[in-house]
C-alpha positions in Angstrom: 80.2 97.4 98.4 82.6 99.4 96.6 82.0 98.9 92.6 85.2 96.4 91.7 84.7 94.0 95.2 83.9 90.4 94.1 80.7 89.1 93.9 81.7 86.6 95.9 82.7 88.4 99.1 79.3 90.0 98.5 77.3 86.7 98.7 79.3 85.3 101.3 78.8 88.4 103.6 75.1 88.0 103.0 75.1 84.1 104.0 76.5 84.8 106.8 73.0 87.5 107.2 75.2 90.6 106.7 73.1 93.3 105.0 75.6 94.2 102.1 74.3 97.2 99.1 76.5 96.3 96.3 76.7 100.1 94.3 76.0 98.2 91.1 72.1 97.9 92.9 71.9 101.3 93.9 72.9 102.0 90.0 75.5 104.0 91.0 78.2 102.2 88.7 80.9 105.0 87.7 80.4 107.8 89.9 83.1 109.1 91.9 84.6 108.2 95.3 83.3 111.5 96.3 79.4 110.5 95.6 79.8 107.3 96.5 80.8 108.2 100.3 78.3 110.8 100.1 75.6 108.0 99.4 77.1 105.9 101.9 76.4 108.7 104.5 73.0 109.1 103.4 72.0 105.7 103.7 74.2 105.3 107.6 76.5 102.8 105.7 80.2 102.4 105.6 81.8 101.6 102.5 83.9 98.3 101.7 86.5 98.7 99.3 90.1 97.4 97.6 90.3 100.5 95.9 93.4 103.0 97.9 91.7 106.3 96.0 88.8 105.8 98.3 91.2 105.7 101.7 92.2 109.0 100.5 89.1 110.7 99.7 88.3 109.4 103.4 91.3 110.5 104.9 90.5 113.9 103.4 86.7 114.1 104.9 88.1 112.7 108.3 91.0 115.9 108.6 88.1 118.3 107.4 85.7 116.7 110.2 83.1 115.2 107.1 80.7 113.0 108.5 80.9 109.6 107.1 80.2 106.0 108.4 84.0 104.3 108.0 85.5 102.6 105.3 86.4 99.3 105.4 89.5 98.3 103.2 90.5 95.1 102.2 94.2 95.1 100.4 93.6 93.1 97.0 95.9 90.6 97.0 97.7 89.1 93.6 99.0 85.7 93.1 
């Protein structure tokens, strides 16, 4: 879970059993898109994220053939 997703998506995933690693508990709060994708493909995890600077910094591993696990955007709706 990208840094700025709710805590509530977080703890609804996870009731529903979904194995979610917020990047606040892998104290990674601040680094860059770039390192945080990099993580992600460590640990075999795609990324979930509202944030559009993280599509691009995917867009730009997936036309240079950089192995990473998906990203999976929600747009962040205002009311």
């Amino acid at each position: 879970m990208d840094e700025h997703v709710p805590r509530a998506i977080t703890i609804g995933l996870r009731l529903r059993g979904i194995d979610v690693l917020t990047v606040q508990e892998d104290n990674l709060s601040g680094k860059s898109d770039s390192e945080l994708l990099d993580r992600a493909v460590y640990l075999k995890r795609a990324m979930f994220s509202h944030d559009d600077d993280l599509l691009a910094e995917a867009k730009k591993r997936q036309r240079s053939s950089q192995k990473f696990y998906g990203i999976i955007y929600a747009h962040h709706l205002k009311f």
